[in-house]
Biotite code that builds the C-alpha atoms (Angstrom):
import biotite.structure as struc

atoms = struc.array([
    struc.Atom([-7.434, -7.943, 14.692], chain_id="A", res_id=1, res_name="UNK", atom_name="CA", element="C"),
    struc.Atom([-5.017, -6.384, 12.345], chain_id="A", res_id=2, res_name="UNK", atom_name="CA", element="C"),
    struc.Atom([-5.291, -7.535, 8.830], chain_id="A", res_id=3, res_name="UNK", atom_name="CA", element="C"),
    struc.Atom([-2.204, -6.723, 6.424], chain_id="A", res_id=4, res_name="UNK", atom_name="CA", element="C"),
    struc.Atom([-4.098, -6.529, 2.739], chain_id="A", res_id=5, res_name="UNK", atom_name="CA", element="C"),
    struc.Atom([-1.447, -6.039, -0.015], chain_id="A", res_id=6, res_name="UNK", atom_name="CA", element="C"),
    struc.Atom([-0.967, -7.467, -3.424], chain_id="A", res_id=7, res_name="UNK", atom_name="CA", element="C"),
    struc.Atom([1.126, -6.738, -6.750], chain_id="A", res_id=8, res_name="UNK", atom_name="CA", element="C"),
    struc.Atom([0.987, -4.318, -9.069], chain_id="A", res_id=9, res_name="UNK", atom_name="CA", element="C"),
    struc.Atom([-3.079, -4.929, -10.813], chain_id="A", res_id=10, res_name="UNK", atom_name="CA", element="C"),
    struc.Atom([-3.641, -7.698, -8.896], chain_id="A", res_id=11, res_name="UNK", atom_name="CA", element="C"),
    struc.Atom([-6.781, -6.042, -7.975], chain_id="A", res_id=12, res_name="UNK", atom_name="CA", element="C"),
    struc.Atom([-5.885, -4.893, -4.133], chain_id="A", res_id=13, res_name="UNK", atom_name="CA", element="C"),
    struc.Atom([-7.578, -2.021, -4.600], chain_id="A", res_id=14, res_name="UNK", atom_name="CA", element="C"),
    struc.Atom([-10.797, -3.309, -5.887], chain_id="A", res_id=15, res_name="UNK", atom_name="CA", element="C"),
    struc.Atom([-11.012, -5.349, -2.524], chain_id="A", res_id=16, res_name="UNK", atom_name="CA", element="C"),
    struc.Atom([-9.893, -2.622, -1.083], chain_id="A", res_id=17, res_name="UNK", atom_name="CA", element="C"),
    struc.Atom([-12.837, -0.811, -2.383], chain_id="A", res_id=18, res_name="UNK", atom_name="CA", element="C"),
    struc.Atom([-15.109, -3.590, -1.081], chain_id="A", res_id=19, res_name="UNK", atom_name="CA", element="C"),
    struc.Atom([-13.891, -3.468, 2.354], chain_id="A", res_id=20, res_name="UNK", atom_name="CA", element="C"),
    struc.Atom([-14.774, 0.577, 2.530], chain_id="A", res_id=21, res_name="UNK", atom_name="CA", element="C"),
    struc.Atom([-18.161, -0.296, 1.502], chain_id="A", res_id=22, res_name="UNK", atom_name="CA", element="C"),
    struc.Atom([-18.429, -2.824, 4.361], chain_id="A", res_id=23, res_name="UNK", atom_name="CA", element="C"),
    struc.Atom([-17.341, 0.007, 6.751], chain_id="A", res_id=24, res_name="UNK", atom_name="CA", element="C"),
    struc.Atom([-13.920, -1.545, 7.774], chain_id="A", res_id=25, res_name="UNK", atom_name="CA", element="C"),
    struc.Atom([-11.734, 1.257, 9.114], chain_id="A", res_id=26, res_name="UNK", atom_name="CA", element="C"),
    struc.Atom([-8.098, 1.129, 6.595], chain_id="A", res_id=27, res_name="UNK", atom_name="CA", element="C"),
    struc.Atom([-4.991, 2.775, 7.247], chain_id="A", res_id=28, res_name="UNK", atom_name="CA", element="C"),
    struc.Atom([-3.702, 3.060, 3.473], chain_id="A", res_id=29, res_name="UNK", atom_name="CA", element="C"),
    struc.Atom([0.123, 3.569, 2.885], chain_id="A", res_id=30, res_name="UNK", atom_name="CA", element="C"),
    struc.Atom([-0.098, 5.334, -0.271], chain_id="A", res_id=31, res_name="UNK", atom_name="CA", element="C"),
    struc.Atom([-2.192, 8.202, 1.294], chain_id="A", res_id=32, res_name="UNK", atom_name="CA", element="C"),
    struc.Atom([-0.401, 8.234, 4.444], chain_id="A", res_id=33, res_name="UNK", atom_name="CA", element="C"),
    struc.Atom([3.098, 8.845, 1.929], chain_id="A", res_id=34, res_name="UNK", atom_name="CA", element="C"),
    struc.Atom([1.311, 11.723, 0.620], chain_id="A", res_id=35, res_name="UNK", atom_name="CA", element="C"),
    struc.Atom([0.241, 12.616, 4.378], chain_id="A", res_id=36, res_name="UNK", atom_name="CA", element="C"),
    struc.Atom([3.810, 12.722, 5.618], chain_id="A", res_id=37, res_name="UNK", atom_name="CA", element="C"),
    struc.Atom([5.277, 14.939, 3.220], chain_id="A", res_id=38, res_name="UNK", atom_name="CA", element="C"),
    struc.Atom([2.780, 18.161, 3.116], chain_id="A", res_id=39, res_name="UNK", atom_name="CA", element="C"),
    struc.Atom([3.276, 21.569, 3.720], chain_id="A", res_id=40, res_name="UNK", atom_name="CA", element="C"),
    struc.Atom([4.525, 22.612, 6.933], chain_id="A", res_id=41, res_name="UNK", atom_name="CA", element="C"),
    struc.Atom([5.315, 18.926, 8.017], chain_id="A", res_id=42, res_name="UNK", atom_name="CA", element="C"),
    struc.Atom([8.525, 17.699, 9.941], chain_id="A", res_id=43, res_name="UNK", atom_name="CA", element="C"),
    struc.Atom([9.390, 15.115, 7.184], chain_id="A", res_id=44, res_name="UNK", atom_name="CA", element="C"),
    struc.Atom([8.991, 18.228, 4.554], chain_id="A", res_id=45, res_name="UNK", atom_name="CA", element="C"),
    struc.Atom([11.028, 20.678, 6.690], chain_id="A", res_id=46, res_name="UNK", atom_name="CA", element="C"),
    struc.Atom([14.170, 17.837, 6.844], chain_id="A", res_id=47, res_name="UNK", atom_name="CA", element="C"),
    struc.Atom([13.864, 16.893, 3.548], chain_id="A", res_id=48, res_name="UNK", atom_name="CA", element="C"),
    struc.Atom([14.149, 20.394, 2.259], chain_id="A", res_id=49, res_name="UNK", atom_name="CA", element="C"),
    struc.Atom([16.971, 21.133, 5.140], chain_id="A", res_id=50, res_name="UNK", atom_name="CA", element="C"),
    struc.Atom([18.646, 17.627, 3.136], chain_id="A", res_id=51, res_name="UNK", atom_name="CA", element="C"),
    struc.Atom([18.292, 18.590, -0.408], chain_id="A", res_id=52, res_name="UNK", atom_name="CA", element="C"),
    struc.Atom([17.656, 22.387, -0.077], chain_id="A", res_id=53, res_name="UNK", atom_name="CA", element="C"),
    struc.Atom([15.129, 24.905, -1.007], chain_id="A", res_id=54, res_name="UNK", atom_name="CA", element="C"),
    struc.Atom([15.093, 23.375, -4.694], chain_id="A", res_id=55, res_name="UNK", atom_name="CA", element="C"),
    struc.Atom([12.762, 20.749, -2.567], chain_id="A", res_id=56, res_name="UNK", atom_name="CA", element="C"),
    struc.Atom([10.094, 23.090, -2.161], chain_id="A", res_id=57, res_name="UNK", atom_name="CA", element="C"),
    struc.Atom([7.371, 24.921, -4.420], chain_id="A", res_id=58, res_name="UNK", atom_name="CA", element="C"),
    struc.Atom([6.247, 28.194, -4.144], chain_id="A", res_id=59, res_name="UNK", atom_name="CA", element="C"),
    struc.Atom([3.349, 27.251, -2.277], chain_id="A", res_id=60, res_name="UNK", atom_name="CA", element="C"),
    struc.Atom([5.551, 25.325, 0.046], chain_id="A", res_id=61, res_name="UNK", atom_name="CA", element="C"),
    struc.Atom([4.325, 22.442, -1.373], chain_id="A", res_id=62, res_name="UNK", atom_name="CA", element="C"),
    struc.Atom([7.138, 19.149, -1.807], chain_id="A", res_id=63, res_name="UNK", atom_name="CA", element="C"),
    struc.Atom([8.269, 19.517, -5.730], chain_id="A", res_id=64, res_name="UNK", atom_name="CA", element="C"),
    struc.Atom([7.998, 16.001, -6.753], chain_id="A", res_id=65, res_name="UNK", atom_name="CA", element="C"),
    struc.Atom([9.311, 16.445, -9.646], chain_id="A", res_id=66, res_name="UNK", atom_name="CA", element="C"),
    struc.Atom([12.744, 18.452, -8.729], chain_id="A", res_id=67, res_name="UNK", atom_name="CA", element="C"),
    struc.Atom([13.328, 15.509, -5.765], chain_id="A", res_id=68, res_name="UNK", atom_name="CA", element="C"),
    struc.Atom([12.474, 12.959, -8.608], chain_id="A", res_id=69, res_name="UNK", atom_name="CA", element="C"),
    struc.Atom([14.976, 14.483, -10.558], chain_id="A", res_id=70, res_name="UNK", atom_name="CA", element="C"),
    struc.Atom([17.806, 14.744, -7.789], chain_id="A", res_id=71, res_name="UNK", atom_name="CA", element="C"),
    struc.Atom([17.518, 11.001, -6.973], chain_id="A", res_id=72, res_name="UNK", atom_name="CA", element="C"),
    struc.Atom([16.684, 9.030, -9.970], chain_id="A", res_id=73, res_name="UNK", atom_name="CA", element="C"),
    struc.Atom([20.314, 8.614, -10.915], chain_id="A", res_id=74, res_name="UNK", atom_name="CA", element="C"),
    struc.Atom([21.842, 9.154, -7.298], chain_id="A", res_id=75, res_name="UNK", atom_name="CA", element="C"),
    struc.Atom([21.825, 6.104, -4.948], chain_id="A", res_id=76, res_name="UNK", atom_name="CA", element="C"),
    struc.Atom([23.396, 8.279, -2.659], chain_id="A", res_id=77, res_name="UNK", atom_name="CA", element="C"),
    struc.Atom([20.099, 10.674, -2.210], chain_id="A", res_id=78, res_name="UNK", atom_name="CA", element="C"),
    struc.Atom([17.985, 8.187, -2.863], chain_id="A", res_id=79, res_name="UNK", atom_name="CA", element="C"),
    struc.Atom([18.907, 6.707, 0.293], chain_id="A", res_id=80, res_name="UNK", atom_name="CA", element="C"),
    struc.Atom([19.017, 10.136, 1.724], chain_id="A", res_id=81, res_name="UNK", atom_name="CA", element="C"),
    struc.Atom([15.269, 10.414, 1.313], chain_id="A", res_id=82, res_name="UNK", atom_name="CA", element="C"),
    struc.Atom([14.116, 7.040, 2.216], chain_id="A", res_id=83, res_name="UNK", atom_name="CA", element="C"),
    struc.Atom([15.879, 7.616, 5.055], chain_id="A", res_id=84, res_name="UNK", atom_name="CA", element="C"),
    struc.Atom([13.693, 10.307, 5.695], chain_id="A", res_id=85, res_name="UNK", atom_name="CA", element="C"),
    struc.Atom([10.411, 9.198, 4.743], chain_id="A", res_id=86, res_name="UNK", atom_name="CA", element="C"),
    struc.Atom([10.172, 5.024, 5.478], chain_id="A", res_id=87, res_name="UNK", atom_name="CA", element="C"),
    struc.Atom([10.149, 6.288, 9.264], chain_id="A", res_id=88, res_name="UNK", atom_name="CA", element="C"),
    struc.Atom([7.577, 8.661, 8.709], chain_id="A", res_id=89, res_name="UNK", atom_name="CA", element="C"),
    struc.Atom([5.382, 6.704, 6.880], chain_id="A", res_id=90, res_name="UNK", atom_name="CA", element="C"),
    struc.Atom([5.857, 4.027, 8.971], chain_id="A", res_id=91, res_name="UNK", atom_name="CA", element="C"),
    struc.Atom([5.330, 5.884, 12.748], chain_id="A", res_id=92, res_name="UNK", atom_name="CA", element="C"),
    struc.Atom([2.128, 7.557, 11.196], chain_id="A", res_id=93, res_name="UNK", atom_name="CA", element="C"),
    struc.Atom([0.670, 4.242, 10.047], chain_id="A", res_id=94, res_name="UNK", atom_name="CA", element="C"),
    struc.Atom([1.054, 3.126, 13.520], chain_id="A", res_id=95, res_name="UNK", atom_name="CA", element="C"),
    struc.Atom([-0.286, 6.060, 15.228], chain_id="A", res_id=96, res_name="UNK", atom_name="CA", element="C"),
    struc.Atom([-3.788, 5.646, 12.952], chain_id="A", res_id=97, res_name="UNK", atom_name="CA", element="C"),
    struc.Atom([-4.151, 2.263, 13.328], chain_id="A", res_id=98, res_name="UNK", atom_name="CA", element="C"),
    struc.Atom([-3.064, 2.523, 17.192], chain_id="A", res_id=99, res_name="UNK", atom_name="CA", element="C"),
    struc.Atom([-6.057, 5.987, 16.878], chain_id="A", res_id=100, res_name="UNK", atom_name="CA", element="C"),
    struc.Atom([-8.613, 3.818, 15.503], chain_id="A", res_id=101, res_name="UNK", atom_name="CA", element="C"),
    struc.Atom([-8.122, 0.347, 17.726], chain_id="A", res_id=102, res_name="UNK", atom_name="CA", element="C"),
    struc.Atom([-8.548, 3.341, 20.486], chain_id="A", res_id=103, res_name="UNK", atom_name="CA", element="C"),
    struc.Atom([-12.091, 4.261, 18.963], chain_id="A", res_id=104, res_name="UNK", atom_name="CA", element="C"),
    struc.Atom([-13.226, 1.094, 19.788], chain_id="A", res_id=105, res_name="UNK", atom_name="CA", element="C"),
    struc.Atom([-12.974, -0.648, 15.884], chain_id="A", res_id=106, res_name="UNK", atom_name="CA", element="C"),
    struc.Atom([-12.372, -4.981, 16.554], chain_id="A", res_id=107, res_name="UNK", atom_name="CA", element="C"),
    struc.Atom([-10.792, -5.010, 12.920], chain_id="A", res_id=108, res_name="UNK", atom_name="CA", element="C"),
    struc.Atom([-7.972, -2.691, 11.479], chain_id="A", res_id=109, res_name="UNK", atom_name="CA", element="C"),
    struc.Atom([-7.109, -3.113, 7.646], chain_id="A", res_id=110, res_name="UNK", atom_name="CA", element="C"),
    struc.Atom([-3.870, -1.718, 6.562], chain_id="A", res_id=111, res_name="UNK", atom_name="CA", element="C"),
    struc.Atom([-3.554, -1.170, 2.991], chain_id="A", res_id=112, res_name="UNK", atom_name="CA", element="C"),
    struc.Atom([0.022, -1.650, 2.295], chain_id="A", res_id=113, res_name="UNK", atom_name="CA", element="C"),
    struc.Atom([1.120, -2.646, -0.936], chain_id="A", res_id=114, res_name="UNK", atom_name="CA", element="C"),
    struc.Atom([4.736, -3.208, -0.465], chain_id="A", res_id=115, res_name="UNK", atom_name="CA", element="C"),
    struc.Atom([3.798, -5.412, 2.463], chain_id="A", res_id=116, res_name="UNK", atom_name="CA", element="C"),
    struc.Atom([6.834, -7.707, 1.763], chain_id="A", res_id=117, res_name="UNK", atom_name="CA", element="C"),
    struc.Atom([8.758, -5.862, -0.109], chain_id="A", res_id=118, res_name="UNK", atom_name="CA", element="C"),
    struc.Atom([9.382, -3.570, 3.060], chain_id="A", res_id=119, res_name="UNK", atom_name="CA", element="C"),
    struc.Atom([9.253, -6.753, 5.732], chain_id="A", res_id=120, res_name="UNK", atom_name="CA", element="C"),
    struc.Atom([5.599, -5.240, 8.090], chain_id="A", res_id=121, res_name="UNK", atom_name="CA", element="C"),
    struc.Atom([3.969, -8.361, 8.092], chain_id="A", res_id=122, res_name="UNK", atom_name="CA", element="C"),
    struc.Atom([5.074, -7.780, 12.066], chain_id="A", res_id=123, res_name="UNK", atom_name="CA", element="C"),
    struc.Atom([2.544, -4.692, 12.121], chain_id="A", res_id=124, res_name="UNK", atom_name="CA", element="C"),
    struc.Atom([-0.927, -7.016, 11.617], chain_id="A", res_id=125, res_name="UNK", atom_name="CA", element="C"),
    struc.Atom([-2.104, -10.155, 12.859], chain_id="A", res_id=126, res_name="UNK", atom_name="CA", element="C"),
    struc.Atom([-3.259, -11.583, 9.539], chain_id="A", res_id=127, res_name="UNK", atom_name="CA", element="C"),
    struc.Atom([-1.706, -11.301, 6.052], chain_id="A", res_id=128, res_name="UNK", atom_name="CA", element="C"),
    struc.Atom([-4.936, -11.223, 3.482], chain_id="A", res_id=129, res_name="UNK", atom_name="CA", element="C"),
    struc.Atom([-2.747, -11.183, -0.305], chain_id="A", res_id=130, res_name="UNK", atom_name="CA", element="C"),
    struc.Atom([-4.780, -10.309, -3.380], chain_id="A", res_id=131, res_name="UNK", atom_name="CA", element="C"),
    struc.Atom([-3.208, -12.733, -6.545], chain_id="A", res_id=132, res_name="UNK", atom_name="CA", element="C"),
    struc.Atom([-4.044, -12.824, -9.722], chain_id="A", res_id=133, res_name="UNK", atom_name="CA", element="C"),
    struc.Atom([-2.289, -15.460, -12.647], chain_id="A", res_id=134, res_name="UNK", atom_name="CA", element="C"),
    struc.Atom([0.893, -13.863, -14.729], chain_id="A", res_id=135, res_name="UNK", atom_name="CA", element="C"),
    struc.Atom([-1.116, -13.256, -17.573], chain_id="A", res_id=136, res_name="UNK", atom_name="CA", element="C"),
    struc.Atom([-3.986, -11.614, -16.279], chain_id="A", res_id=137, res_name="UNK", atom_name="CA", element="C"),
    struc.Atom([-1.895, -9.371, -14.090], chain_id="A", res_id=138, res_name="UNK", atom_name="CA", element="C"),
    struc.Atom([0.423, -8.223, -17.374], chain_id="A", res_id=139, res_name="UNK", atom_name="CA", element="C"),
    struc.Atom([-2.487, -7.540, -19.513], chain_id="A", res_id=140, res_name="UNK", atom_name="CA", element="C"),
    struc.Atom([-4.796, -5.700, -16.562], chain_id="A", res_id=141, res_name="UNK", atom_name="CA", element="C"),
    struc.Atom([-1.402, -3.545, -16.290], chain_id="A", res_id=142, res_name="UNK", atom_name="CA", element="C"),
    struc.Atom([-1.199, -3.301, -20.061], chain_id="A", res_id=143, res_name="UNK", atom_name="CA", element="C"),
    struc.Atom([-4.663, -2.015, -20.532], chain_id="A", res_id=144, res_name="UNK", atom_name="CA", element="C"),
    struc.Atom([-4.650, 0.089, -17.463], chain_id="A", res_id=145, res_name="UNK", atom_name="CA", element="C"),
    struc.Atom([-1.546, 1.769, -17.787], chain_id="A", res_id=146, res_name="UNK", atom_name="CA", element="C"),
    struc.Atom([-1.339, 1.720, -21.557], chain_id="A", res_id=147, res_name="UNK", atom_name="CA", element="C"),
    struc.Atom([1.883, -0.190, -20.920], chain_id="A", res_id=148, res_name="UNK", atom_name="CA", element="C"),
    struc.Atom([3.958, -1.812, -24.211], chain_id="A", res_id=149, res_name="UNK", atom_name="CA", element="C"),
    struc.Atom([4.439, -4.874, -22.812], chain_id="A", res_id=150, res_name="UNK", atom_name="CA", element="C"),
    struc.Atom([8.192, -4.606, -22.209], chain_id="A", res_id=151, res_name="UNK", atom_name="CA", element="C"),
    struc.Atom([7.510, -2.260, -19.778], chain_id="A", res_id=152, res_name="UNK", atom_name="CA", element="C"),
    struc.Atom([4.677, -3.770, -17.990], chain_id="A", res_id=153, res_name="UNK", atom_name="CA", element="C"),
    struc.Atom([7.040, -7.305, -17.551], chain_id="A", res_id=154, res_name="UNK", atom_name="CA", element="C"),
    struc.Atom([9.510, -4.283, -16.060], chain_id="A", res_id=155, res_name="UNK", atom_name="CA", element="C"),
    struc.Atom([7.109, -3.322, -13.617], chain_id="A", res_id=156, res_name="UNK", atom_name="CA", element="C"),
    struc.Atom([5.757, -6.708, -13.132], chain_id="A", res_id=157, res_name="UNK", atom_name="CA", element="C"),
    struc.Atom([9.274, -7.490, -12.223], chain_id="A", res_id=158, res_name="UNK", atom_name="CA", element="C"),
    struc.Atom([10.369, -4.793, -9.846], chain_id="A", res_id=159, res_name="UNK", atom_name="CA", element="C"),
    struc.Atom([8.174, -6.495, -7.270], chain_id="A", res_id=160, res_name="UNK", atom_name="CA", element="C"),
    struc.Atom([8.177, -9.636, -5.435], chain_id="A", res_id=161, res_name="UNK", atom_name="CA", element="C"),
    struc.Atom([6.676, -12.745, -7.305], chain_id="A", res_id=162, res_name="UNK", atom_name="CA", element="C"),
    struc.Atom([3.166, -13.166, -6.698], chain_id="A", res_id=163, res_name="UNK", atom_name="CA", element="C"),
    struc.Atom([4.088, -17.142, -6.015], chain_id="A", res_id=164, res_name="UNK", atom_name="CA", element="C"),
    struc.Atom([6.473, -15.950, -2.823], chain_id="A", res_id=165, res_name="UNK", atom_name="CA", element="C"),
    struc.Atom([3.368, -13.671, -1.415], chain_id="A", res_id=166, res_name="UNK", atom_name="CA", element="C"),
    struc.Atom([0.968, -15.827, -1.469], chain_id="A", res_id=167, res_name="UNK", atom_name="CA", element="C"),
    struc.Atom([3.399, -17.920, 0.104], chain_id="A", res_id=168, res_name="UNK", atom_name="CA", element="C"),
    struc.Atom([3.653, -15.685, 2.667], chain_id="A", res_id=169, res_name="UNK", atom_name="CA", element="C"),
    struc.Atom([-0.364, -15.284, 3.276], chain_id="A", res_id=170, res_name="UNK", atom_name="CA", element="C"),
    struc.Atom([-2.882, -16.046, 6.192], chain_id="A", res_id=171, res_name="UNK", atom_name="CA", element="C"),
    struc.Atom([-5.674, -16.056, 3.110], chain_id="A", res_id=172, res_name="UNK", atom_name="CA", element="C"),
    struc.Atom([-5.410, -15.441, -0.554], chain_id="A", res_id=173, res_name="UNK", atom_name="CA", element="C"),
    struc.Atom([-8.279, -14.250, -2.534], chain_id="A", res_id=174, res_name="UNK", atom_name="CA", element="C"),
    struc.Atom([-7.771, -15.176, -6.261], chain_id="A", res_id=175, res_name="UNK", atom_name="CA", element="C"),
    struc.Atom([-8.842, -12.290, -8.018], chain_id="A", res_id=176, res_name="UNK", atom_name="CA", element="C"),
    struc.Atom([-9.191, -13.975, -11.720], chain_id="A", res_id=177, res_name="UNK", atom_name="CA", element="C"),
    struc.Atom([-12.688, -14.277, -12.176], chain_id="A", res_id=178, res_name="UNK", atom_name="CA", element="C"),
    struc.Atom([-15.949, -11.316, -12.014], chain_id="A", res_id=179, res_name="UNK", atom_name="CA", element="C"),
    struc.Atom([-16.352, -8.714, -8.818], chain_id="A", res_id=180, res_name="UNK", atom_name="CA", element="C"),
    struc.Atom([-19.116, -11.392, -7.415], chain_id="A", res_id=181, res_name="UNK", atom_name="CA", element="C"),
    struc.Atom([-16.654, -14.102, -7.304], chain_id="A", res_id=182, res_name="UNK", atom_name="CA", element="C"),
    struc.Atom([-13.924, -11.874, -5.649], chain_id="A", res_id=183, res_name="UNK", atom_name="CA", element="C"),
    struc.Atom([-16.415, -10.162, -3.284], chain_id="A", res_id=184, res_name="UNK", atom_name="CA", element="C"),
    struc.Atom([-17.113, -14.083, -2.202], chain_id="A", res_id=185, res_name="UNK", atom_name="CA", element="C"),
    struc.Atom([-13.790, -15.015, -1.527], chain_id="A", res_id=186, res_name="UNK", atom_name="CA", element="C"),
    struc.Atom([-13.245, -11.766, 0.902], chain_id="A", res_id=187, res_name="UNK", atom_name="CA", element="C"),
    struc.Atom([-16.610, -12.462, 2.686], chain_id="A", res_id=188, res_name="UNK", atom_name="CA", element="C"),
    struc.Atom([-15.619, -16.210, 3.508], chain_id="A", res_id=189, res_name="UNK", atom_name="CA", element="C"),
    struc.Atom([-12.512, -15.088, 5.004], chain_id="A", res_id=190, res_name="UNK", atom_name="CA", element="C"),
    struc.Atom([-13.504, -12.486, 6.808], chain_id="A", res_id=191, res_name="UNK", atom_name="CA", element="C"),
    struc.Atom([-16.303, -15.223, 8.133], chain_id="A", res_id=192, res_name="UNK", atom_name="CA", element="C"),
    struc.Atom([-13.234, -17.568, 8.626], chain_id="A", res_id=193, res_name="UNK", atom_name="CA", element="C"),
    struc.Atom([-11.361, -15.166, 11.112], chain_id="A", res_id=194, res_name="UNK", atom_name="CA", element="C"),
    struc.Atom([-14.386, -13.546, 12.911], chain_id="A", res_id=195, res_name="UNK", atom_name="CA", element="C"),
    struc.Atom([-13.387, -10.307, 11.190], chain_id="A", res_id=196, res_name="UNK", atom_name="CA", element="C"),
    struc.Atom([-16.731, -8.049, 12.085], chain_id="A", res_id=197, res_name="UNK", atom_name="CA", element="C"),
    struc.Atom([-16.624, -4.386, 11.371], chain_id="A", res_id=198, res_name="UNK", atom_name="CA", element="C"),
    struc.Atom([-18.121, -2.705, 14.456], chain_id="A", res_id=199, res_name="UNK", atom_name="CA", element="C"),
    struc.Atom([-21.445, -2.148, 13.024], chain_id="A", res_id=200, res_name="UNK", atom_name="CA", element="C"),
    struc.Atom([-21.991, -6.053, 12.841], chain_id="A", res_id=201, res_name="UNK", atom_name="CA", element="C"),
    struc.Atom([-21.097, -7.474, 16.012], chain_id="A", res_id=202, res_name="UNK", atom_name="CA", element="C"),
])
């Protein structure tokens, strides 16, 4: 079984996140495998750089973040350019780890994407586990966190799907309002609910 765990923006996805480690469930996380796709002496470097030139690079032939940041923040144009680039990437390496670790033998694959929606993958899992939180927990979470004014944090808040239209969208929610214990119950039911066993268990 596949399960799709994603959330909004501190909702709390990575605290369950966090709990599923613990339980030894293998994850393939989105935000790591972005990172992945773009170091040194990767294909999805060397066309980036062959896109927006050798301004793209560091010394260390390293991406510069910054410089890219820079060339597409008020270009449509390039941003496209580089999402063009790197969706694919990100997208045919997630595959290719949760495709390595189904391999190994692991009943239960969790993919950590937090744009699950946003980018329309609910086709690459089986189950759709969304991590909610109420409107004003999530803005103050994100306000303390992030040290947020608040008109940036309902910014944020809104850049993103509506918690409502996820949950919508869910197999399970877990309603992460109340303490860790409560939260840590809510996973463990549903993971009893599907017959999601790590390896170890079964």
């Amino acid at each position: 079984m596949i399960i799709g765990l994603t959330g909004s923006i501190a909702s709390g996805k990575s605290t369950v996140s966090a709990m599923l480690v613990e339980k030894e469930y293998p994850i393939v996380d989105a935000d790591l495998v972005a990172r992945q796709v773009v170091q040194a002496g990767t294909e999805t470097l060397a066309e980036i750089v062959a896109t927006f030139g050798e301004q793209a690079l560091r010394k260390d032939g390293t991406m510069n973040r910054e410089r890219v940041g820079e060339i597409i923040f008020n270009d449509p144009v390039s941003r496209k350019k580089l999402n063009d680039i790197i969706h694919p990437a990100i997208r045919r390496e997630m595959l290719r780890q949760r495709d390595a670790l189904l391999a190994e033998g692991h009943p239960v694959v969790i993919m950590d994407i937090p744009l699950l929606f946003e980018s329309k993958l609910q086709h690459f899992v089986d189950k759709v586990l969304v991590v909610s939180v109420t409107d004003e927990n999530q803005l103050r979470r994100l306000m303390e966190r992030n040290q947020f004014p608040e008109k940036e944090a309902r910014a944020r808040i809104a850049s993103q799907l509506p918690m409502s239209v996820k949950e919508q969208g869910a197999d399970a929610v877990i309603y992460n309002n109340g303490s860790l214990a409560e939260t840590k119950g809510q996973l463990e039911r549903i993971l009893e609910m599907w017959h999601a066993l790590p390896r170890k268990e079964r």
